[in-house]
Each structure stands twice: as structure tokens, then as C-alpha cells.
Residue, then its C-alpha position, 0 to 999 in steps of 0.5 A: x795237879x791234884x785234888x785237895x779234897x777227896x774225889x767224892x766231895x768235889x763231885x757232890x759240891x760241883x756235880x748238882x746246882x739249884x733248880x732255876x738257876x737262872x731265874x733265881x740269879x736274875x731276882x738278885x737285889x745286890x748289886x754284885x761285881x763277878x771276876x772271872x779269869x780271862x783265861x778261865x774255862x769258857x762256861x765261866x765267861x759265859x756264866x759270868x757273862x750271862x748274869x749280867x745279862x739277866x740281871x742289870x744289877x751285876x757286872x761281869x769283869x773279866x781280869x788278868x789270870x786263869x781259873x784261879x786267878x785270885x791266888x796268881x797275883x794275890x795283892x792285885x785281887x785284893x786291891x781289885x776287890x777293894x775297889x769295888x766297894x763303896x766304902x774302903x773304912x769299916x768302923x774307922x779301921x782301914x782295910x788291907x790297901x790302907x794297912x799296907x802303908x801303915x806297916x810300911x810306915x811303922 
């Protein structure tokens, strides 16, 4: 495997967090839906599990797939994504599940 950006950028992104982490993440107000790998490293179980746990707004769900499981089936991410809004329409204009029959169909 190899980085797809230079070494120092990947430590400054990933080697510093907001100070009060914890305390910020429980004053959310969306309600917010975090998928993780089932198979991902163990901090992000606890992570995404922790935050739900601070903040009854948020729902943690692990799904089929490692770290990156979003780009292992990508369709089955998208159509699990999809799920968890409210609404599938914006504006009268289907999104991705709903463009997949009309390309289908045309």
C-alpha cells in the first residue's frame, strides 16, 4: 500500500484533533448516522461507538467491510446512505437509487 499524499500532509491531517473533542461532539444537534467498517481498526469502533453514547442524537452502525469499506461495494454504500435520509427527492430530482432505473430504462 501506499500513500496518496506526501507523508507530512497525512501527519499534520491525522496527528492533531480539536481540543474537547468529546465535549464538542456531545453539543451536536443533527441528527447524524456514523458507519464504520466492521472490520476497521478498533479505536474506530470505539470512536463511533462512544459518540453515540455521549450524544442521543447520533447512531453508530457498524456495515460489511474494513476501513474503507465505502469503496469495497460501492453501490451498496451509496443505497446504505441513501437510506438513511428522510427524504430520497431533492427538488423533484431523483437521486442515485432512483437514477439507476431510469438509465436502466432508457
Amino acid at each position: 500500500m501506499e500513500l496518496t499524499c506526501r507523508t507530512r500532509r497525512e501527519a499534520e491531517t491525522f496527528g492533531t484533533f480539536p481540543r474537547r473533542l468529546w465535549r464538542s461532539l456531545a453539543r451536536v444537534r443533527t441528527p447524524t448516522v456514523v458507519l464504520y467498517g466492521a472490520q476497521s481498526y478498533i479505536f474506530v469502533t470505539g470512536s463511533a461507538t462512544r459518540f453515540a453514547a455521549v450524544n442521543g442524537r447520533v447512531k453508530a452502525d457498524a456495515v460489511a467491510g474494513g476501513h474503507c469499506f465505502m469503496l469495497e461495494p460501492p453501490d451498496a454504500t451509496a443505497r446504505r446512505v441513501l437510506a438513511e435520509l428522510p427524504d430520497t427527492q431533492t427538488h423533484g430530482t431523483p437521486l442515485v437509487a432512483d437514477n439507476e432505473e431510469r438509465v436502466a430504462n432508457a
